[in-house]
C-alpha positions as CSV (number, residue, x, y, z in Angstrom):
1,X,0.0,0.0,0.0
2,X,1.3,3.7,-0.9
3,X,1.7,6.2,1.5
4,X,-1.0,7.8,-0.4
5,X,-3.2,5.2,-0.2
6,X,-2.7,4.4,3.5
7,X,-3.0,7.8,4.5
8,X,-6.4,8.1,2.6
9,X,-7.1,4.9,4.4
10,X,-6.9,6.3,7.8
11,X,-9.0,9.3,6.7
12,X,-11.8,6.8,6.3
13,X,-11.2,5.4,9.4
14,X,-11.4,9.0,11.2
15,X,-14.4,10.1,10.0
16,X,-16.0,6.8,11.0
17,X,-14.8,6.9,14.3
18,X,-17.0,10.4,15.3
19,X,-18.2,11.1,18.4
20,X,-21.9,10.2,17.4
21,X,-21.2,6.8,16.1
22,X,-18.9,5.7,18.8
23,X,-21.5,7.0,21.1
24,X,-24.1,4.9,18.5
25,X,-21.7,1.7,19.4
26,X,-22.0,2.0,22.8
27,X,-25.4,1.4,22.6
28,X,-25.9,-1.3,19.8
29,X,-27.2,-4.8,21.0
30,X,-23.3,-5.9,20.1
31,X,-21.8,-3.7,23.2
32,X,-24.8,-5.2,25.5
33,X,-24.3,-9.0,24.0
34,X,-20.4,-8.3,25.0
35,X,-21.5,-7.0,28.7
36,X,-22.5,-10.6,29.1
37,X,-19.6,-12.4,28.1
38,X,-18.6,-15.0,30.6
39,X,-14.9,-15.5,30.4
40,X,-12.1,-17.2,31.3
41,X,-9.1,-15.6,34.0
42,X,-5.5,-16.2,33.6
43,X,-5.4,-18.3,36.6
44,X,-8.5,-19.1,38.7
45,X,-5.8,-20.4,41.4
46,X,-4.3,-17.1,42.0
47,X,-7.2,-15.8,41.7
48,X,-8.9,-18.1,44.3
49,X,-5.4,-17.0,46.5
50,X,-5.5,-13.6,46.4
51,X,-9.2,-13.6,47.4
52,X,-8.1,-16.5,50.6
53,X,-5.7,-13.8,51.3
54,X,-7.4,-10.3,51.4
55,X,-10.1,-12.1,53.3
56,X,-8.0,-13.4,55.9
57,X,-6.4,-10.1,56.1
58,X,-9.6,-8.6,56.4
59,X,-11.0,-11.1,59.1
60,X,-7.7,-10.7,61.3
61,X,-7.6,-6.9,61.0
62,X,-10.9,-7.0,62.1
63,X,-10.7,-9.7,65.4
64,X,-7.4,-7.9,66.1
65,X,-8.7,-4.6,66.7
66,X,-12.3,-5.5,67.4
67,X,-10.5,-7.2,70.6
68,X,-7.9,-3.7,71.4
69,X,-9.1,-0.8,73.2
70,X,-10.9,0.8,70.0
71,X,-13.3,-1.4,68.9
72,X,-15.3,1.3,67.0
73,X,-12.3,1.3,64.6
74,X,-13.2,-2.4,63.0
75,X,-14.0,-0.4,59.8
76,X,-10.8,1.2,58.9
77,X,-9.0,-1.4,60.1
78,X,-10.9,-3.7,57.4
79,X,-10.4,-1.2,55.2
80,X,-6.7,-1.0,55.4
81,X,-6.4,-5.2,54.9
82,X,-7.9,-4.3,51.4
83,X,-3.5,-3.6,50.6
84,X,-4.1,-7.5,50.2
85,X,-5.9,-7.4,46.7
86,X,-2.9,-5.9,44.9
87,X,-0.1,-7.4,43.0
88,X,-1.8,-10.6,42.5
89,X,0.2,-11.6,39.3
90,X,3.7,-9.8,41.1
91,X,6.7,-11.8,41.6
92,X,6.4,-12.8,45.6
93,X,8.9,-9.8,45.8
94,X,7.3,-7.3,43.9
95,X,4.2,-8.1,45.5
96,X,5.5,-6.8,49.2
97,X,6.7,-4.0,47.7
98,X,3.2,-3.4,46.0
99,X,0.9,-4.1,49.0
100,X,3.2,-1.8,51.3
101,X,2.4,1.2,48.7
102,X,-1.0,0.5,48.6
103,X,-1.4,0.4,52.3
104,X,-0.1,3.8,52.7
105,X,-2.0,4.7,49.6
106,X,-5.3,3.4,51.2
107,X,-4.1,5.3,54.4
108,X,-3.8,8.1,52.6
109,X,-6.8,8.6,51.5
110,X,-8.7,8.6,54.9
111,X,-6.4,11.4,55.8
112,X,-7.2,13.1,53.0
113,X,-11.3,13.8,53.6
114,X,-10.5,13.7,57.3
115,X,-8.6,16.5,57.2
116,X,-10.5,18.3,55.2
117,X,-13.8,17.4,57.5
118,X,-12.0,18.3,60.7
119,X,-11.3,21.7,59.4
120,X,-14.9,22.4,58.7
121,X,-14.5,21.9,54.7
122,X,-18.4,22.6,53.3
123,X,-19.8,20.0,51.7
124,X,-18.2,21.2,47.8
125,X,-15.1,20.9,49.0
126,X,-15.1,17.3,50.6
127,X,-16.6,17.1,46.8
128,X,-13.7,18.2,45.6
129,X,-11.4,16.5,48.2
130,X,-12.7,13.2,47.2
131,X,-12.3,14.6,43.7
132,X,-8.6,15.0,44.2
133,X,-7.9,11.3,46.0
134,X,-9.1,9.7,42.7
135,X,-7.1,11.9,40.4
136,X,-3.7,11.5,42.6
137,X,-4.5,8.0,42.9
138,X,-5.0,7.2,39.5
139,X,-1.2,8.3,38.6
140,X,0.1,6.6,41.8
141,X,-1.7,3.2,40.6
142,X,0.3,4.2,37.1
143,X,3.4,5.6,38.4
144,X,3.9,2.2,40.5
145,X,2.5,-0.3,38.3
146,X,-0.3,-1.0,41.2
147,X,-2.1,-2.7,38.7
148,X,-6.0,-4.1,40.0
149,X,-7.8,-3.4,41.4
150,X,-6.7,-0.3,40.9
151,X,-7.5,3.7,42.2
152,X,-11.1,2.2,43.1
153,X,-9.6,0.9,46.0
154,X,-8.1,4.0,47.4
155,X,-11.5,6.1,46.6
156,X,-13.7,3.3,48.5
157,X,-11.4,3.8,51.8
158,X,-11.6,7.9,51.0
159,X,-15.4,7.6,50.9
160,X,-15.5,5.8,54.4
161,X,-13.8,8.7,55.8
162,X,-16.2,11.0,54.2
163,X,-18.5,11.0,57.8
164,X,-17.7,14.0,60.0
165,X,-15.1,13.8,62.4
166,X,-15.0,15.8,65.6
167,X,-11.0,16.1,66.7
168,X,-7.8,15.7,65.6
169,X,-7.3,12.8,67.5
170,X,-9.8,10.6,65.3
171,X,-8.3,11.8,62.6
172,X,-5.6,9.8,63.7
173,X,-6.9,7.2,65.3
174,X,-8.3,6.9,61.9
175,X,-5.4,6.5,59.6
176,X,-3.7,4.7,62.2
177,X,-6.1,2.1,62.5
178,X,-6.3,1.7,58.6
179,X,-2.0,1.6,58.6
180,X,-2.3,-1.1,60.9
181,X,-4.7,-3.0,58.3
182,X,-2.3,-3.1,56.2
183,X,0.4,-4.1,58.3
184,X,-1.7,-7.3,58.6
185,X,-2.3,-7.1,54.8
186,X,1.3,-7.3,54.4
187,X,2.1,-9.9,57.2
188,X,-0.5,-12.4,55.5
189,X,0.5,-11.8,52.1
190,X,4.2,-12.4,53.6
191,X,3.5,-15.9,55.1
192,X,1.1,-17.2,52.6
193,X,2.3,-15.4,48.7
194,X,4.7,-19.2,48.7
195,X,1.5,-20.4,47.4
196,X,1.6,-18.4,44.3
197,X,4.9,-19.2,43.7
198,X,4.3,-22.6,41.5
199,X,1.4,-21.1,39.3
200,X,3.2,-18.0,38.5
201,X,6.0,-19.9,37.0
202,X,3.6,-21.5,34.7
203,X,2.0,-18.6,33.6
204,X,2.5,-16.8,30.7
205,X,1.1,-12.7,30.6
206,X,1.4,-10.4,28.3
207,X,3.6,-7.2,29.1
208,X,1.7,-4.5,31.2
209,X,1.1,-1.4,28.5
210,X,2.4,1.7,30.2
211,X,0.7,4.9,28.7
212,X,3.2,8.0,28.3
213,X,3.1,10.4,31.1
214,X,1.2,12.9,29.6
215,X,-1.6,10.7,29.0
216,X,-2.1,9.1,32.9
217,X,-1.8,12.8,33.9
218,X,-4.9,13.6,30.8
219,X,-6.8,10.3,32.5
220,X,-6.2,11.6,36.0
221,X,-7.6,14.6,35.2
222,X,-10.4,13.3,33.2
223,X,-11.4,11.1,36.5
224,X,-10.7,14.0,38.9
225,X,-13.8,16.4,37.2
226,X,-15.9,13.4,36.7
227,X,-15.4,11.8,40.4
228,X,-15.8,15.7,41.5
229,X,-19.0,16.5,39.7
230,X,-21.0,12.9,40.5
231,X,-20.3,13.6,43.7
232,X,-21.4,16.8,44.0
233,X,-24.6,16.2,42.3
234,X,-25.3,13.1,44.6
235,X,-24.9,15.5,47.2
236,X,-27.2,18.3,45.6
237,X,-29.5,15.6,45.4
238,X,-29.8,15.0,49.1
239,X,-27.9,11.1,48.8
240,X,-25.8,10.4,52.5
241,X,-23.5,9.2,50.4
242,X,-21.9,10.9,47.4
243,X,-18.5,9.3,47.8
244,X,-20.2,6.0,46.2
245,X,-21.2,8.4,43.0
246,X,-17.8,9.2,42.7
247,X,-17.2,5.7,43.1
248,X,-18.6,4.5,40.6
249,X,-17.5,6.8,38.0
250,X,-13.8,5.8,38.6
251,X,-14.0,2.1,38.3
252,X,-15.7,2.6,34.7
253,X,-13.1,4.8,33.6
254,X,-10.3,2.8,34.2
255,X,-11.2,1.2,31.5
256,X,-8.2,1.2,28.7
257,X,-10.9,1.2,26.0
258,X,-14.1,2.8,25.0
259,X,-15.7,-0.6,24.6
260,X,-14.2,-1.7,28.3
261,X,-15.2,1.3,29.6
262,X,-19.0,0.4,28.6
263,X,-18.8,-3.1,29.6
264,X,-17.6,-2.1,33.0
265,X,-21.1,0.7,33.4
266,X,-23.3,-2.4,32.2
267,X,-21.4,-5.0,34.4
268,X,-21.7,-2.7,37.3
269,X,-25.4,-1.2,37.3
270,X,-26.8,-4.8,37.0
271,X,-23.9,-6.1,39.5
272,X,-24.7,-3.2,41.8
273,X,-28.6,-3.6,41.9
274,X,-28.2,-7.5,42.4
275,X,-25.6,-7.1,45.4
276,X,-27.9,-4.1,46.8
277,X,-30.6,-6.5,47.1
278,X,-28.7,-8.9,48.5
279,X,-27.3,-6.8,51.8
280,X,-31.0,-5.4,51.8
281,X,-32.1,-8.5,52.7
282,X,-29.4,-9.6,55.1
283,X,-29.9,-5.8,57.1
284,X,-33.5,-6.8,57.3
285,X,-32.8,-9.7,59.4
286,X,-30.3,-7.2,61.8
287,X,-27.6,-9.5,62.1
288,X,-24.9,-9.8,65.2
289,X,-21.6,-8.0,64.5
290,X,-20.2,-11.4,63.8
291,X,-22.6,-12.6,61.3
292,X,-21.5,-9.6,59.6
293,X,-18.5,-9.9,60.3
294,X,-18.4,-13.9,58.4
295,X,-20.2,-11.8,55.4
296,X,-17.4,-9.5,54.9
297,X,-15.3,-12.4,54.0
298,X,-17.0,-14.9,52.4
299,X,-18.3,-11.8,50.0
300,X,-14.4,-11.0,49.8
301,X,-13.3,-14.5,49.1
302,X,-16.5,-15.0,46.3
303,X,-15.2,-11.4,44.5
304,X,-11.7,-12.3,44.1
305,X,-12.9,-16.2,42.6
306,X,-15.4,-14.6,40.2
307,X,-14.4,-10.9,39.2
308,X,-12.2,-12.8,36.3
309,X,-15.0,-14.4,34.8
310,X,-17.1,-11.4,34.4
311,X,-16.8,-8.0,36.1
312,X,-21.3,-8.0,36.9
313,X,-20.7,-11.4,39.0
314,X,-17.9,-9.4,40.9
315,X,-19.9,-6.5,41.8
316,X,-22.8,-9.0,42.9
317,X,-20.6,-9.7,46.1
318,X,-18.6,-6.7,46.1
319,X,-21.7,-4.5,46.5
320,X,-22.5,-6.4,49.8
321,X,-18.9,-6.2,51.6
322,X,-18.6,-2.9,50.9
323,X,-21.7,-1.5,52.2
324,X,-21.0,-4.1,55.3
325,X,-17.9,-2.7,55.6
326,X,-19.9,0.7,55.8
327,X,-22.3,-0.5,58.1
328,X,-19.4,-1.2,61.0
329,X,-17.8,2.1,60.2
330,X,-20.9,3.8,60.5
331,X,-23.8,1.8,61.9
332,X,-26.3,4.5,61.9
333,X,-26.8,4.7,57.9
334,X,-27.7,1.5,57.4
335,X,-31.0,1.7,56.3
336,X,-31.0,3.5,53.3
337,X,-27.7,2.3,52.2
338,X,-29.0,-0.3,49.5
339,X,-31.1,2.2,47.2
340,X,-28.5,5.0,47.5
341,X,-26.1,2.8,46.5
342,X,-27.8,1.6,43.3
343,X,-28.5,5.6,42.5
344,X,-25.1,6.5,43.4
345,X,-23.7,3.5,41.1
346,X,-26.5,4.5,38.4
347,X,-24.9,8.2,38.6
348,X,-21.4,8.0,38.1
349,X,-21.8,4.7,35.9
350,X,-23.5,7.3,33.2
351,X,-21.7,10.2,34.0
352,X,-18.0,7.8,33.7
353,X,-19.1,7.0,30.0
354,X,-20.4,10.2,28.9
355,X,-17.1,11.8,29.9
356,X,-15.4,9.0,28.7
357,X,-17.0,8.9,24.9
358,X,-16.6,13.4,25.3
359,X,-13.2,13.2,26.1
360,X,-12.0,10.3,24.0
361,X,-9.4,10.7,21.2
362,X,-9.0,10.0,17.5
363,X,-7.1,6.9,18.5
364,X,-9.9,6.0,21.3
365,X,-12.8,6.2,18.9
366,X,-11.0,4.4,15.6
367,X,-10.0,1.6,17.8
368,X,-13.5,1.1,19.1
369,X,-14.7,1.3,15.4
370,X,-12.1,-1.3,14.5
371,X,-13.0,-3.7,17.6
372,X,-16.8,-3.4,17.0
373,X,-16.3,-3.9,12.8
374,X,-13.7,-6.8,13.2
375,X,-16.6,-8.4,15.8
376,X,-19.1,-8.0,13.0
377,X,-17.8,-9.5,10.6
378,X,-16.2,-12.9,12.6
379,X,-19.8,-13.6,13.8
C-alpha cells in the first residue's frame, strides 16, 4: 500500500470513528451482548489466593482490633487489609513491595477527607477532596505499576472517611487504624504469597502497556472532574452518600478502551442492583456483628474467585462487603444504604461513559470502530 493510499485509508477510518457513532456503538445490541460475556481468568488459582488472602487479612484486622481498646475502629482497620488485593500476578517480591504502597495509599486517603472534614470543609469541598484522592490515585496506581484493582480501591477507603469527624485525634486514630490493616495485609501476604509461587511460574502474561506520562496525567484529570462533579450532584440531590457516586464513575473509567469502559457501566449497574438487594435483605434480618462480620469475608473471598469471569458477578458480592464494611464504620446509615447505593452507582456509571465517549481521542474512537467492525464480521 502507498503512503497515499494508507494515509487516505486512515482518513476513512477517522471520520468513522466520530463522536456520534462511537456514542451509537455504545449502545448497539453488540456492546450489551459483549457485557455478558462469561470468560475465562489467567489463573483461577491465583485468583482463588489472592481472594483466601485479602479475606483473611480482612478477618484478622478486624478480630485484632475489634478485641484492642478501639473497637469502634473495625472499619478502617478492614479497610486497610484491602492492601491484600494488589499485586496478584507480582513476583512474591514485587508483590510486598506493591501491598506496602498500597497500604499507605489506602491510608492516605482517609487522611485526606478527614482533614479536610476536621477543618470544617463545606460539603463542595469534601466534593472536591474526594475529587482529588481519585485523580492522585490514579497516577500513583500508574506511576507504581499498582495494577487491579486499581485507584477504586483507594476512593472506597476515602469515601468511608467521608463522615464528619470531631477532633484531631480521630483523625488519627483513623489512619492509624487503617495503617495497621495493612500491616496485617502485608504480614498475610508475607507468610502465605509461597502459594503463588508454583502457578506464577507456569504462567504466561502479556507485558503490562504503560501509557506515556502525559496521557495518565490527561486520565487523571479526566477522573478527577468526573469523580468531582458525581459527587457533588449526589450531594445536591440529598444522597448520605456521594463518595459511592464518585465511586462508581472511577471504576468505569479505568477502562483502557471505550468498549471496556461500557462493559464495566453495564457489568456494574446490574452487578450493583443485584448485590444491593442482597445486603438489603441480610440488614433486614439485623444481624450480630459477627454474622456480619463472616459476610465481609465470604463476600471478599466470592469477588476475588469470580471478578475474572465477568466484572457483573464481581460487583454481585462486592456490593454487599462494601456497604458491610460501611455499616461497621458507621452503623447508623444502614438503612438507606442499599437504594442510594444503586442511584449513586447508576450516577457516576453514566456520568463515567459520557465523559469517557466526550473526552476520547481520535485513536480511542477508531480503535473502538475497529473492535466493533472486526466483531461483525467474525460472527
Amino acid at each position: 500500500m502507498t503512503d497515499k493510499n494508507a494515509s487516505a485509508t486512515r482518513s476513512r477510518r477517522r471520520r468513522g470513528a466520530s463522536h456520534g457513532s462511537s456514542a451509537r456503538h455504545l449502545v448497539s445490541p453488540a456492546q450489551w451482548r459483549e457485557s455478558m460475556t462469561i470468560g475465562a481468568p489467567p489463573s483461577p488459582r491465583i485468583f482463588a489466593i489472592a481472594g483466601f488472602q485479602a479475606a483473611l487479612a480482612v478477618l484478622l484486622a478486624i478480630v485484632a482490633t475489634y478485641f484492642s481498646p478501639w473497637p469502634q475502629l473495625v472499619g478502617f482497620a478492614s479497610l486497610g487489609a484491602l492492601a491484600a488485593l494488589f499485586g496478584r500476578f507480582a513476583t512474591v517480591e514485587r508483590r510486598m513491595r506493591i501491598v506496602v504502597i498500597c497500604a499507605l495509599l489506602l491510608a492516605l486517603g482517609v487522611l485526606v477527607p478527614s482533614l479536610a472534614s476536621w477543618a470544617g470543609a463545606p460539603p463542595w469541598m469534601m466534593a472536591f477532596a474526594l475529587a482529588l484522592v481519585a485523580g492522585a490515585a490514579t497516577v500513583a496506581v500508574s506511576w507504581w505499576g499498582l495494577g487491579g484493582p486499581g485507584a477504586v480501591i483507594i476512593v472506597f477507603a476515602a469515601g468511608a472517611a467521608y463522615h464528619p469527624v470531631g477532633s484531631g485525634a480521630e483523625v488519627l486514630a483513623r489512619v492509624l487504624a487503617t495503617l495497621a490493616g495493612g500491616v496485617v495485609a502485608v504480614l498475610t501476604c508475607l507468610v502465605t504469597d509461597r502459594w503463588r509461587a508454583p502457578e506464577l511460574k507456569a504462567l504466561r502474561l502479556p507485558p503490562a502497556h504503560v501509557a506515556p506520562w502525559s496521557h495518565q496525567w490527561i486520565a487523571a484529570g479526566r477522573i478527577t472532574a468526573c469523580a468531582a462533579l458525581a459527587a457533588w450532584i449526589a450531594y445536591m440531590a440529598g444522597w448520605q452518600h456521594p463518595a459511592w457516586a464518585a465511586i462508581g464513575a472511577v471504576s468505569v473509567l479505568q477502562g483502557g478502551h471505550l468498549h471496556i469502559t461500557m462493559n464495566r457501566a453495564l457489568q456494574r449497574m446490574a452487578g450493583t442492583i443485584v448485590g444491593s438487594f442482597i445486603v438489603w435483605a441480610m440488614l433486614a434480618q439485623q444481624p450480630s456483628f459477627w454474622m456480619v462480620v463472616a459476610a465481609i469475608v465470604v463476600f471478599q473471598f466470592l469477588t476475588e474467585v469470580v471478578i475474572g469471569y465477568n466484572y457483573a458477578l464481581g460487583q454481585i458480592t462486592v456490593t454487599p462487603m462494601a456497604l458491610l464494611m460501611t455499616y461497621l464504620a458507621s452503623p447508623a446509615v444502614a438503612a438507606s444504604m442499599p437504594v442510594e447505593r444503586v442511584l449513586d452507582t447508576i450516577l457516576g456509571a453514566a456520568l463515567g461513559i459520557v465523559f469517557a465517549v466526550i473526552f476520547s481521542s481520535v485513536d480511542d474512537r477508531v480503535y473502538l470502530h475497529e473492535h466493533r467492525s472486526k466483531n461483525a464480521a467474525g460472527r
